[in-house]
N, C-alpha and C positions, 0 to 999 in steps of 0.2 A: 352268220355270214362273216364276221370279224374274226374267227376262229380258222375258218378256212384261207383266210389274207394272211394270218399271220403264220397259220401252218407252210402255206406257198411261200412265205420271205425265210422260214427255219429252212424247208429245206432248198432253198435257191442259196441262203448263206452256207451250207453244207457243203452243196455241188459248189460252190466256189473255194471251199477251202479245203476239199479232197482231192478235187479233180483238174479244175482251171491251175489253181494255183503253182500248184508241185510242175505240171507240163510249162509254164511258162518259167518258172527257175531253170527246171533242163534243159529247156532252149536256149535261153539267154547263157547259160554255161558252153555249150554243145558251140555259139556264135562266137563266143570271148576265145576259147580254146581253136576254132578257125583262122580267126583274124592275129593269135600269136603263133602262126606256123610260122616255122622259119626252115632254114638248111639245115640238116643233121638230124631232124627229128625224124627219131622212127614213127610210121603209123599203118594203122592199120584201116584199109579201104571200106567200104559198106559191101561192096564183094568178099571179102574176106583178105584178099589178097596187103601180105606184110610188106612195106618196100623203105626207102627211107627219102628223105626228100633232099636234092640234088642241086637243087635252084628254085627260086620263089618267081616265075616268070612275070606277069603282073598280080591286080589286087586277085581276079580269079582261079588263076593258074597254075598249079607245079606240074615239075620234072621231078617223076617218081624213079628213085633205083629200087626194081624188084629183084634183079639176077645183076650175074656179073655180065654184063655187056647187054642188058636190058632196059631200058629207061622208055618209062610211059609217059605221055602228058595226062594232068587227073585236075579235074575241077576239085575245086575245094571242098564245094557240097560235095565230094565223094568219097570224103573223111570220114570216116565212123569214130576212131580216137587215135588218140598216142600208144605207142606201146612201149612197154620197159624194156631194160635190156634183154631180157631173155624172151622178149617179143610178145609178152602177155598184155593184153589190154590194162593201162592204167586204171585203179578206179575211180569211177565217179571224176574222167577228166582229170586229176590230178595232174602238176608240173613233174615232170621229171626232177629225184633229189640225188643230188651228185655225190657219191662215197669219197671224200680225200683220203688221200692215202690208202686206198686201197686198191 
């Protein structure tokens, strides 16, 4: 009976540090990366769609430019991520790193 308690605690510690663990860093990433949106950031939507952000309305809200003469309102949960300049998804959330001089 002992053998099976502590089989069940091996792999409950397992499933917490394969499974639990990793999804709550990406979250907590995916939250931190939300909460520093600002104007000028390019992102990329959970629709796919690339636009850049135009104004920070309140804690919820931006004003996305997709087109020239286009501006969506977009809740924030509907971030998927940043994109770089050439409009490729950042990895792993990454800041945007600014080239001088170039």
């Amino acid at each position: 009976m002992d053998t099976t308690l502590y089989q069940l605690l091996i792999l409950f510690l397992l499933f917490y540090l394969f499974l639990i663990r990793p999804e709550a860093k990406k979250a907590k990433k995916h939250q931190e990366m939300l909460n520093s949106l600002k104007k000028g950031d390019k992102i990329i939507t959970r629709s796919g769609v690339y636009g850049v952000i135009s104004k920070v309305q309140n804690e919820n809200d931006l004003l996305v430019d997709i087109a020239e003469g286009v501006t969506i309102v977009l809740n924030k949960m509907g971030v998927f991520s940043l994109a770089d300049e050439a409009g490729a998804p950042l990895a792993n959330n990454q800041t945007k790193k600014k080239n001088k001089g170039k």
